[in-house]
C-alpha positions in Angstrom: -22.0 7.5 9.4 -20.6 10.4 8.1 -19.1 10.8 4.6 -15.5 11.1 4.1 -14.1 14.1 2.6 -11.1 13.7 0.8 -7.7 15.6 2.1 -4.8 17.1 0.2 -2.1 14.3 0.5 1.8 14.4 -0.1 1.8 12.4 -3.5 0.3 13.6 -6.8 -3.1 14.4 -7.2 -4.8 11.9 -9.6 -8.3 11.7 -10.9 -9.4 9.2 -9.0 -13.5 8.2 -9.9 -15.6 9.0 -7.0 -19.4 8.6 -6.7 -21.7 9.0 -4.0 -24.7 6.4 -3.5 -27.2 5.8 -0.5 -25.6 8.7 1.8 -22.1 7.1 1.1 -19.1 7.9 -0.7 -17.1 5.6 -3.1 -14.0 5.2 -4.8 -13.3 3.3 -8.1 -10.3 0.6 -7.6 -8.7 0.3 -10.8 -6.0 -2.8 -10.0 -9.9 -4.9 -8.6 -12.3 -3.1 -11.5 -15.0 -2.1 -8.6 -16.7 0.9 -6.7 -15.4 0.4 -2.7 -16.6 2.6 0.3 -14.2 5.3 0.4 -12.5 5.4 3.7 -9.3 7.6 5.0 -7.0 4.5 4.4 -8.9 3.3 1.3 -7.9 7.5 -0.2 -4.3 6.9 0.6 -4.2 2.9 -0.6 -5.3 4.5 -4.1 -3.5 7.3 -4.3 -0.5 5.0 -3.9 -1.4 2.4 -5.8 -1.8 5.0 -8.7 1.7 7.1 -7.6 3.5 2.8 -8.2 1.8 2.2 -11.3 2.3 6.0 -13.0 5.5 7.4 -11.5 7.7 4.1 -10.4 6.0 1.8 -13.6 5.1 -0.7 -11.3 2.5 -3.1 -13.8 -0.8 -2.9 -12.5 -1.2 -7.0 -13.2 1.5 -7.5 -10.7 -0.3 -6.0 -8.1 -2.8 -7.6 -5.3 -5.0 -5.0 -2.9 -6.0 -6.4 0.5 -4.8 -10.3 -0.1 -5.8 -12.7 2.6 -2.7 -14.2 4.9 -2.6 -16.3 8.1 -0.1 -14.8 10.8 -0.1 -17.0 13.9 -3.4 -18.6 13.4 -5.1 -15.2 12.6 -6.4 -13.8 9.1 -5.3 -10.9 8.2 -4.9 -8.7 5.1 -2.0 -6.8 3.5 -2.6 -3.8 1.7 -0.3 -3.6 -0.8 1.9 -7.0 -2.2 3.5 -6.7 -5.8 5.5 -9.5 -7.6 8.4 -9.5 -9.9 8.2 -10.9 -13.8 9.0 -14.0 -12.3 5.9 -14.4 -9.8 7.7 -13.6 -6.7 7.1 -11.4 -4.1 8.7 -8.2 -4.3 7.1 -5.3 -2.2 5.0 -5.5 1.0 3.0 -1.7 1.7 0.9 -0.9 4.6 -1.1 2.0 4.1 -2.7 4.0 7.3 -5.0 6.9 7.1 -3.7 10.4 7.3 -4.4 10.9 10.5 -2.4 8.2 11.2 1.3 9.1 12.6 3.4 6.2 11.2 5.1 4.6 14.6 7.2 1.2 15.8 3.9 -0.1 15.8 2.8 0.4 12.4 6.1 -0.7 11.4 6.0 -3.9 13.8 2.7 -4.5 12.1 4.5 -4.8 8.6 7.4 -6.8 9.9 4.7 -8.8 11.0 2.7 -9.4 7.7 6.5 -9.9 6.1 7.5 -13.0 8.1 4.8 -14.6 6.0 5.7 -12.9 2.6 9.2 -12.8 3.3 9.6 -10.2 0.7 12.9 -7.5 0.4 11.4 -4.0 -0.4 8.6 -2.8 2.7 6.5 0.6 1.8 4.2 2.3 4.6 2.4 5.4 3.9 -0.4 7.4 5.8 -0.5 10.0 2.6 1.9 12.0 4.5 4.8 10.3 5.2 6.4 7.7 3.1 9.0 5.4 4.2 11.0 2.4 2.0 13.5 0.3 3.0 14.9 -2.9 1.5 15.6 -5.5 3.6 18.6 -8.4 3.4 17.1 -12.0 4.8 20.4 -13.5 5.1 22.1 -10.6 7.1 19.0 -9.5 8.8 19.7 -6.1 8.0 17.7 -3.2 6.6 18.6 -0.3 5.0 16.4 3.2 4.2 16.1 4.6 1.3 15.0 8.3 0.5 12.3 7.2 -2.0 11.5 3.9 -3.8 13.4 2.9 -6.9 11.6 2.5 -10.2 10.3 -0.8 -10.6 12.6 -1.8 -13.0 15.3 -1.1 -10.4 14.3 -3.6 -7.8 
């Protein structure tokens, strides 16, 4: 297996910990306090996880990496779910590696994960390309939005 060499992504570069050990590389998760194997998707999940917590002052407490959910019998795992003050889900992101192009499918795939969470703001992100949109349960409507708000504004 060959090691993964970190790209150039569109988000700020951060000094993420990196080691190598028995022919692999890892990254150091800072929300889950552990070394994991450093994959494409893995570089762009940290990278954004650091780009909420240091530029949108999204708490790092109120964030879960790679929860467990159940969708239609299946297990599955979200990347990215963040909760309010109150304990509520707030934010759904799907990360995808950067050579990844972000399509319906990808964004069926989050719709997918939010009829479970059911929450209002959606984030996907290959490293590249970024798109946010907040969504309205009792109109069923959606709306765009050129970048995220600061947490303090959802």
């Amino acid at each position: 297996m060959a090691v993964f060499e970190p790209v150039p992504l569109n988000l700020p570069v951060y000094p993420l910990r990196l080691k190598d050990e028995a022919g692999q590389r890892f990254v150091f998760d800072e929300v889950r306090k552990k070394f994991l194997i450093l994959t494409p998707e893995e570089w762009v999940r940290q990278h954004l996880v650091h780009f909420l917590i240091q530029e949108k002052q999204f708490p790092k407490s109120l964030i879960q990496l790679e929860g467990g959910l159940k969708y239609n019998g299946l297990q599955k795992r979200s990347d990215i779910l963040i909760y309010n003050q109150q304990g509520e889900k707030l934010l759904l992101a799907e990360c995808k590696a950067p050579s990844v192009k972000i399509t319906q499918d990808v964004f069926d795939q989050i719709a997918r994960y939010n009829f479970v969470h059911r929450v209002q703001w959606l984030l996907v992100s290959n490293g590249m390309e970024h798109y946010c949109c907040k969504l309205d349960w009792e109109t069923e409507n959606y709306q765009f939005f050129p970048e995220l708000p600061l947490f303090s504004q959802l």
